[in-house]
N, C-alpha and C positions, 0 to 999 in steps of 0.2 A: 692531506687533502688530495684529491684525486684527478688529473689533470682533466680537463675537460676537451673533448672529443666535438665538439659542436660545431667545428669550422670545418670537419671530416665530411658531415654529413648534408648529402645531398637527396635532391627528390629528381629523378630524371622527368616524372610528370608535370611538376610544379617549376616554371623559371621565374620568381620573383625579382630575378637580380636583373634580368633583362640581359643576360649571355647570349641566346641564342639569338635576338635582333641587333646585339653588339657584334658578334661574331660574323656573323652572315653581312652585316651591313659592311663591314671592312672587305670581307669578300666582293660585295653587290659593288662598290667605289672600285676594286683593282679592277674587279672585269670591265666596268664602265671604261677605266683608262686603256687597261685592256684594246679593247675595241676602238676606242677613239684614235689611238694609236695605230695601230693596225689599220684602217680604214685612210689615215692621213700617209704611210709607208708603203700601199698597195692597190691595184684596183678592187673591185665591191666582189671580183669572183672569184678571186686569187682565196686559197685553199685557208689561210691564214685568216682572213677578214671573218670564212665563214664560219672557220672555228671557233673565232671569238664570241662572235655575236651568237651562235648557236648555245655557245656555255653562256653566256650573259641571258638569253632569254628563258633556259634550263632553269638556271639560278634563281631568277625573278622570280618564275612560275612557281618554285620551289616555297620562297620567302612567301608569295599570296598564299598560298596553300597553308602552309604552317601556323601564318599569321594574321588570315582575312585580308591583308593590306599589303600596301608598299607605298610607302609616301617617304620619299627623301625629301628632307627639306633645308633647305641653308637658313641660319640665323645666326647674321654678324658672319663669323670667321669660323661657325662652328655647323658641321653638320650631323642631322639628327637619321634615324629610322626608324620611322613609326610613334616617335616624340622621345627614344631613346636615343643619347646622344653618344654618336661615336665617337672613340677618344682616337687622337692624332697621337702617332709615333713614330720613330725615323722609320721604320716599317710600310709606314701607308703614307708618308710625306709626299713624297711626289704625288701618288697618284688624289690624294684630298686636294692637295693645292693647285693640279691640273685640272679638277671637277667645278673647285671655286672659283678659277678664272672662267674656265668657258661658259659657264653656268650665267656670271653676273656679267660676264661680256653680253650675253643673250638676252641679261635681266630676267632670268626664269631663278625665281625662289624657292619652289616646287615642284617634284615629277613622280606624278602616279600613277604608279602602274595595274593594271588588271589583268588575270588569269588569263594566260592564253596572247600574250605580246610576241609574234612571233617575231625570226630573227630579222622579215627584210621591214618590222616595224623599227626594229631597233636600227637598222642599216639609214633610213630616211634619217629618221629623226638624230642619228649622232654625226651623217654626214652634213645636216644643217648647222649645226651646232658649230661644229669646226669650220665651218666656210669664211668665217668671219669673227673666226675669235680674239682677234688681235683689236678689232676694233666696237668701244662701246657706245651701242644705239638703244636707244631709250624704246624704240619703235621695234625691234629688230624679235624680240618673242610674239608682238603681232603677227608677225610674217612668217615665222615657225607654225604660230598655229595655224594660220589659215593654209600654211603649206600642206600639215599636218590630214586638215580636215579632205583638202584636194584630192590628195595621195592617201586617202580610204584608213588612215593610219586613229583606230579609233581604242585602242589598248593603250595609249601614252596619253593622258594629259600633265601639259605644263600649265602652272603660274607663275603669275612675278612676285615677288618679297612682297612677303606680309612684315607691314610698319608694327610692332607691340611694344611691348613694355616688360616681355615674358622673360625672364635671364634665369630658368631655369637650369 
């Protein structure tokens, strides 16, 4: 009998398995910490902040492009991209469990991004985020957004958790 070769074989056109929104998404979380981090260690013009977010907003623009979309979304303890869910590993620990805290501290269950998020969008909206991470307001993604809308910042929408029944 002749061993079979079928787990050899790939199609770089075809990604059924969902690798490339796996892969990038674990990427899209470290630059997210990335940056959050960086921005909470420095001022907004210090060299490092704008590296981050400049790779953070590359990356996104990257992911829309590839993939129509960018929808991060938290459900429960697990976050997904683009309804593919990222798998946690001691690799990406810190930075998922950084993104889960500030994320539901904010109460935003959702952030979507569109083509063309440039970096001082991403600079507002992750220095809001951090401002107040320590403490959770039920109101406080109100005030992101309308921050949001103030400060011209129209390539980032957030939501708050979607209540389902979905434990895909």
């Amino acid at each position: 009998m002749a061993e079979s070769t079928s787990s050899e074989v790939r199609s770089p056109s075809r990604d059924a398995s969902g690798s490339y929104p796996r892969t990038r998404g674990r990427d899209f979380v470290a630059a997210l910490y990335g940056a959050l981090r960086a921005i909470k260690l420095y001022p907004a013009e210090h060299t490092a902040v704008q590296k981050t977010l400049a790779e953070l907003a590359q990356l996104a623009d990257e992911i829309v492009d590839r993939e129509h979309e960018l929808d991060l979304r938290i459900s429960g303890e697990f976050l997904f991209l683009n309804a593919v869910r990222l798998r946690l590993d001691l690799t990406n620990y810190a930075s998922f469990g950084y993104w889960l805290r500030v994320s539901k501290a904010a109460g935003i269950g959702s952030v979507k991004v569109h083509l063309g998020a440039s970096s001082r969008d991403w600079l507002v909206f992750l220095s809001m985020l951090d401002e107040k991470a320590d403490e959770a307001d039920e109101n406080r993604i109100f005030e992101i957004v309308e921050r949001l809308v103030r400060t011209n910042v129209s390539n980032l929408e957030i939501s708050p958790p979607v209540q389902d029944d979905d434990t895909e």
